[in-house]
C-alpha positions as CSV (number, residue, x, y, z in Angstrom):
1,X,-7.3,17.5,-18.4
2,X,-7.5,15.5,-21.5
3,X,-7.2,11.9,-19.2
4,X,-9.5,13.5,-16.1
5,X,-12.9,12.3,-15.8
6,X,-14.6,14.1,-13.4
7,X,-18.2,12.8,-12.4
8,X,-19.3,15.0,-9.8
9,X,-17.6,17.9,-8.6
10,X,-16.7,17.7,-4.6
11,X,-18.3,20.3,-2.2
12,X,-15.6,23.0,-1.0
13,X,-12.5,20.6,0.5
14,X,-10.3,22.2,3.2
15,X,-7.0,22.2,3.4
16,X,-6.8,18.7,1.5
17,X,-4.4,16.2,1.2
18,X,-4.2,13.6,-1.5
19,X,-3.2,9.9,-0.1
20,X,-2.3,7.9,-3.2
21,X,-1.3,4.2,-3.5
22,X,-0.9,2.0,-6.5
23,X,-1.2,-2.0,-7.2
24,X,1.9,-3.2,-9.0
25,X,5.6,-2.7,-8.1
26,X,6.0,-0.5,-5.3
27,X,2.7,-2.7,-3.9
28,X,4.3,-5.4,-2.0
29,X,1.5,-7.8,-0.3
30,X,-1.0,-5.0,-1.6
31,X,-0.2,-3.3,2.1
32,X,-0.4,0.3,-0.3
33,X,-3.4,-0.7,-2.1
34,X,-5.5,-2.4,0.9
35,X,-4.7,0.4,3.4
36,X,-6.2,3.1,0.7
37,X,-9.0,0.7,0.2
38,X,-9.6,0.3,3.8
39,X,-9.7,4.3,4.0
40,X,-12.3,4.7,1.0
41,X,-14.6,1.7,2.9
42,X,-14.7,3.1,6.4
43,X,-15.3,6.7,5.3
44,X,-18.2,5.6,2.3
45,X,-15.4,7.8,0.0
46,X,-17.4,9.2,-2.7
47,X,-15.8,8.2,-5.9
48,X,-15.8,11.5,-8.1
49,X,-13.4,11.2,-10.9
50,X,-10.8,8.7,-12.1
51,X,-8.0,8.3,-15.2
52,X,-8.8,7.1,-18.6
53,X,-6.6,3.9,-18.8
54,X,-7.3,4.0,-22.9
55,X,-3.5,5.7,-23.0
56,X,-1.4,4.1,-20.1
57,X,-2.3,0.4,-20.5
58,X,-1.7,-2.7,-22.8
59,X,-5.0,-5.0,-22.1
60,X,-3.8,-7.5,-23.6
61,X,-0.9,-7.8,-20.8
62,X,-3.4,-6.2,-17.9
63,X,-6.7,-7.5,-19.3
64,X,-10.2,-6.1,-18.2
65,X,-12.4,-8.5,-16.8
66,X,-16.2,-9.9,-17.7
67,X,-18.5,-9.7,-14.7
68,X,-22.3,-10.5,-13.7
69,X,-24.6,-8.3,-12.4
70,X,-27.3,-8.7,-10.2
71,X,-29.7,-9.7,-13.2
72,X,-27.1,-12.0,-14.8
73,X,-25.9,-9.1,-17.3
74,X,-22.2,-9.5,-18.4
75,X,-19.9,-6.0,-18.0
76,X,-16.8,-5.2,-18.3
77,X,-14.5,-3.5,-16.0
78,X,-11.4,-1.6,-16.9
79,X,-8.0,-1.2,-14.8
80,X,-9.1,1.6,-12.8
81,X,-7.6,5.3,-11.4
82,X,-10.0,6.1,-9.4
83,X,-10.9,9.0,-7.1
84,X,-12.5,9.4,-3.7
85,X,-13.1,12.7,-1.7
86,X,-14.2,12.6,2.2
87,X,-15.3,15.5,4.0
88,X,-14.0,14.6,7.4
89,X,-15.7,16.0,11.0
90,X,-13.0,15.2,12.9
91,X,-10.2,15.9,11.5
92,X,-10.4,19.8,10.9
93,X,-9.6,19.0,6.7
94,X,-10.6,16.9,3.9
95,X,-9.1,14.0,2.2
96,X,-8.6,13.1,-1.5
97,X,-7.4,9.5,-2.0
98,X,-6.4,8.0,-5.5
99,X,-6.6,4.4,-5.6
100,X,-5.3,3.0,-8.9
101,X,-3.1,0.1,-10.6
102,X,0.6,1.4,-12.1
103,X,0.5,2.4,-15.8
104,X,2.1,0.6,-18.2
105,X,2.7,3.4,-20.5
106,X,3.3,7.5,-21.0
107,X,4.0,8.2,-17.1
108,X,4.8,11.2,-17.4
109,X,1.3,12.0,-19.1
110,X,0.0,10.4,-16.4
111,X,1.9,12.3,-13.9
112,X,0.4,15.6,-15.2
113,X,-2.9,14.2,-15.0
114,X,-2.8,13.6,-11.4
115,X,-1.0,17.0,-10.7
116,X,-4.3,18.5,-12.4
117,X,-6.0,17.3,-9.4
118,X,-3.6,18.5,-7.1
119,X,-3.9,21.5,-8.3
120,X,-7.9,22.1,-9.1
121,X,-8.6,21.3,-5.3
122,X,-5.8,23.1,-4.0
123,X,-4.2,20.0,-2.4
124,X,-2.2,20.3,0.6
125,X,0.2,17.7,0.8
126,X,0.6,14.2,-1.8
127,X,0.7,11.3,0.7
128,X,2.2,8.3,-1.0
129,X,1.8,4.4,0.2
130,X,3.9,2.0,-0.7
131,X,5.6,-1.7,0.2
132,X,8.4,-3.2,-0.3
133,X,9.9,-6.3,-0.1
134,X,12.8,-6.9,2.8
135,X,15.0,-9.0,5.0
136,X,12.7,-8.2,8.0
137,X,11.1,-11.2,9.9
138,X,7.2,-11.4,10.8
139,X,7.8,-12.0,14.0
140,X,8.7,-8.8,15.1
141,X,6.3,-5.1,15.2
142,X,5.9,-4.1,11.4
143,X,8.4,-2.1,9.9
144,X,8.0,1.3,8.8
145,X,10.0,3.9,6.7
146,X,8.7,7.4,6.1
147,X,9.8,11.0,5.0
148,X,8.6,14.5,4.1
149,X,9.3,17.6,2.1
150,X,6.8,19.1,4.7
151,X,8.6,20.1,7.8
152,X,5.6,19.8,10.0
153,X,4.8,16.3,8.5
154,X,8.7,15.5,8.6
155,X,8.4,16.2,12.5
156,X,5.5,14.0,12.9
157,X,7.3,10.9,11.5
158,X,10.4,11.8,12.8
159,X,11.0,8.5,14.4
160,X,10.6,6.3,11.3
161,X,13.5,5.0,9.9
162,X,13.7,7.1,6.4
163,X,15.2,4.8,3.4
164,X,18.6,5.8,2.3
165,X,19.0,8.6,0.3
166,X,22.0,6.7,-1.6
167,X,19.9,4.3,-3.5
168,X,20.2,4.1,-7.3
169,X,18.0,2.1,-10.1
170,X,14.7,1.0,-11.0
171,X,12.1,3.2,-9.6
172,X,8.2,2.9,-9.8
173,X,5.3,5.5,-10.5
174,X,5.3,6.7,-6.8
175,X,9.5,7.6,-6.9
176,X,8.3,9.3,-10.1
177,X,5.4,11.0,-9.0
178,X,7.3,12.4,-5.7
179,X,9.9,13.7,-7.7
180,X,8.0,15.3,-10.1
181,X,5.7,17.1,-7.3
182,X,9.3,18.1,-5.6
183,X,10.0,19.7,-8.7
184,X,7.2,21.6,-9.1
185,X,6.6,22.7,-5.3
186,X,4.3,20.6,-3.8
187,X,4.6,19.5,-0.2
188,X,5.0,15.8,-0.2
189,X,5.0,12.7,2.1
190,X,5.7,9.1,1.6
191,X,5.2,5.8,3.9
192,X,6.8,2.1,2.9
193,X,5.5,-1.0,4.5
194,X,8.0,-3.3,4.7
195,X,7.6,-6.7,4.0
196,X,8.8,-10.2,4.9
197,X,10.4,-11.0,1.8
198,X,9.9,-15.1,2.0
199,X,5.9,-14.2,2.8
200,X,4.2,-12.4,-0.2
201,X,1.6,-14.5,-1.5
202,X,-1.6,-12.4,0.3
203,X,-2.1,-9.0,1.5
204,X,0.0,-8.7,4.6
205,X,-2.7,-7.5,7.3
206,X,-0.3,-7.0,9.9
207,X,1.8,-4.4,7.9
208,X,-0.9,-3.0,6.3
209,X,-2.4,-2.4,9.7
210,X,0.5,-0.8,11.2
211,X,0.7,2.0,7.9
212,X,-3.3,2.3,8.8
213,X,-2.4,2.7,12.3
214,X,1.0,5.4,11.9
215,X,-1.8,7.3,9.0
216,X,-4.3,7.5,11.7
217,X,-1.9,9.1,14.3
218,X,-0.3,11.1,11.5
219,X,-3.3,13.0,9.9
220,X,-5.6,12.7,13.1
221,X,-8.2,10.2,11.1
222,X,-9.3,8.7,14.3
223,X,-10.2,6.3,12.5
224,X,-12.0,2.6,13.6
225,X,-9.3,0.1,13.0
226,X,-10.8,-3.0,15.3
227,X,-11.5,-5.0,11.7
228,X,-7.7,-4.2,10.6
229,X,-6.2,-5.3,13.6
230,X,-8.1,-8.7,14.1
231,X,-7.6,-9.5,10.3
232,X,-3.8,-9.0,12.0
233,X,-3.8,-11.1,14.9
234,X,-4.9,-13.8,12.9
235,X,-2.9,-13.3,9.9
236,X,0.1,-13.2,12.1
237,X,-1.1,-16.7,13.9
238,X,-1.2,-18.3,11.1
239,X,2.1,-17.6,9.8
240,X,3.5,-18.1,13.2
241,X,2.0,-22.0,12.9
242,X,3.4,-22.7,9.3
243,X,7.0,-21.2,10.5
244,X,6.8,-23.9,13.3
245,X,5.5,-26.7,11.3
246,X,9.0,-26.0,9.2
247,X,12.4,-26.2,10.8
248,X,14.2,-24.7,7.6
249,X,11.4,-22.0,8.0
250,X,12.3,-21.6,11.5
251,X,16.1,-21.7,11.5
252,X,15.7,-18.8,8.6
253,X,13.6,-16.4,10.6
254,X,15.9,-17.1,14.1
255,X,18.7,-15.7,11.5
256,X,16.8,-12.7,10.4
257,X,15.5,-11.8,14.0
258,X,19.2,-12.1,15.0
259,X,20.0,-9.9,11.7
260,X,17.5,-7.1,13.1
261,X,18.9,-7.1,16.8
262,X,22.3,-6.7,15.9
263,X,21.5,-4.3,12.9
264,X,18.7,-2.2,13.8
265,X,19.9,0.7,11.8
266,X,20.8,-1.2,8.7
267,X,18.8,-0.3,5.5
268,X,15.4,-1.9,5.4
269,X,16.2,-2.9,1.5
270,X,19.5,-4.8,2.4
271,X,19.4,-8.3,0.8
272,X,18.7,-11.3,2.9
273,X,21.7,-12.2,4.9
274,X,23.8,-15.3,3.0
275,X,23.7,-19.1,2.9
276,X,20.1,-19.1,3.7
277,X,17.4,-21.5,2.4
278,X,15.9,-20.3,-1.1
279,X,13.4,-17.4,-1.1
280,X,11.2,-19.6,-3.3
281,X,11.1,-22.4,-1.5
282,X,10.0,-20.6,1.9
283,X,7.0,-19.2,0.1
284,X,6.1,-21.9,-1.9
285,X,5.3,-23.8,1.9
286,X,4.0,-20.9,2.8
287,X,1.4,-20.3,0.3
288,X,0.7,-23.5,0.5
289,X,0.0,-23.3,3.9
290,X,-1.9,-20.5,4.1
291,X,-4.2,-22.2,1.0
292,X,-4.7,-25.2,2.9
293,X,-6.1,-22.7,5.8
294,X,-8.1,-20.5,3.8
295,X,-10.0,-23.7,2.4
296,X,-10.2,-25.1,5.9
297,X,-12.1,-22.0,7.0
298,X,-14.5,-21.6,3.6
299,X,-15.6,-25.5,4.8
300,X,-15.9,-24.3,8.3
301,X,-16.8,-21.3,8.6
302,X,-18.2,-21.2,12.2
303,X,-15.0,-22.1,12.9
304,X,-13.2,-18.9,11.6
């Protein structure tokens, strides 16, 4: 466990499992990423290990930042693999959760790393996050694919839409780390978010809260999701008042809502349907849009 910092050794976990979500490419709108960070902040996850980045990062592409302390003392902080145990009293088992950024570098070392964890505490099952960019609109409930090597898992998400099996090319560090646990004979599970691809720009808190929602019914978290699903509702007013404010905006998501009616079984990755107005263009308003509101709201905040 050359890579494995372990701080503090967790109590006795039972029965595990490992929920596991990375920043970069298979993060789209950080729905992965925020739903794992959601789970460490509700449960007060005690961090008790994390990856040495020294060997899977260029910092001069993914640079470590300069904060302030409380006493105006500068630190830095390094891209971080961090993680968290929680010994859960309602669920009948514990949870692991590995929060981290993609490495740039040696994946397969890194693979092995993690697999050390998996198996020093005897986990379970390896529950990936991920999201993905697709022609799906906002308008309608969040999207979902899952699948399982477990068959009692598989049963529970059953009726998510799995992605196709047929897909070839570029894979990230979740693909990889599911095949490699496959290979090795660990039980695995893996949930995608997907994502409006015109509307990227900040963490999708409708999607994200749908993966919280489909985790919580999954593994039995009963978890407090009232903060997750208003940070929805307003989320998802928002972009429903820059799509009106935009006819082009408008006429596109009329096509893609026609798109998911008439093709409700078509692959969730499919590329946006022809002749349509520019991806870039749709979220270049949108961002904008969304900036002008987040900046309203820091002025007023009583308001928000």
């Amino acid at each position: 466990m050359a890579y494995l910092q372990i701080h503090r050794e967790p109590p006795a976990l039972r029965d595990p499992v490992l929920i596991v979500a990375f920043a970069g490419w298979n993060d789209a709108s950080e729905v992965a990423t925020w739903s794992a960070r959601y789970l460490v902040q509700q449960w007060a996850a005690t961090q008790f290990a994390e990856i040495d980045g020294e060997e899977f990062y260029v910092f001069s592409e993914l640079r470590p930042h300069v904060r302030l302390d409380s006493a105006g003392q500068r630190f830095i902080t390094w891209p971080a693999n961090e993680f968290y145990y929680h010994r859960s009293t309602r669920a009948g088992r514990d949870f692991l959760v590995l929060l981290g950024i993609e490495p740039q570098l040696k994946w397969k070392t890194f693979i092995t790393t993690v697999l050390d964890v998996v198996r020093r505490f005897d986990v379970r099952i390896v529950f990936t996050l991920g999201g993905l960019l697709a022609a799906v609109p906002h308008s309608v409930p969040a999207r979902l694919t899952a699948s399982s090597t477990d068959a009692s898992f598989a049963e529970r998400l059953a009726d998510l839409r799995t992605r196709g099996p047929g897909y070839q090319g570029p894979t990230g560090i979740v693909g990889v780390l599911n095949s490699r646990c496959q290979q090795e004979g660990f039980a695995t599970a893996s949930m995608w978010g997907n994502v409006p691809h015109y509307l990227q720009a900040t963490p999708n808190f409708k999607v994200a809260a749908a993966m919280l929602r489909r985790l919580d019914h999954v593994l039995d978290l009963k978890l407090n999701l009232a903060s997750a699903d208003a940070l929805a509702a307003r989320f998802e007013a928002q972009v429903a008042e820059a799509v009106e404010r935009s006819p082009e905006i408008a006429s596109y998501v009329r096509q893609l809502e026609e798109q998911a009616q008439e093709e409700a079984q078509e692959e969730a990755t499919a590329p946006p349907p022809p002749d349509l107005p520019s991806g870039d263009v749709l979220v270049q308003e949108l961002e904008e849009f969304l900036r002008e509101r987040r900046e309203q709201d820091e002025e007023n905040p009583s308001q928000g």
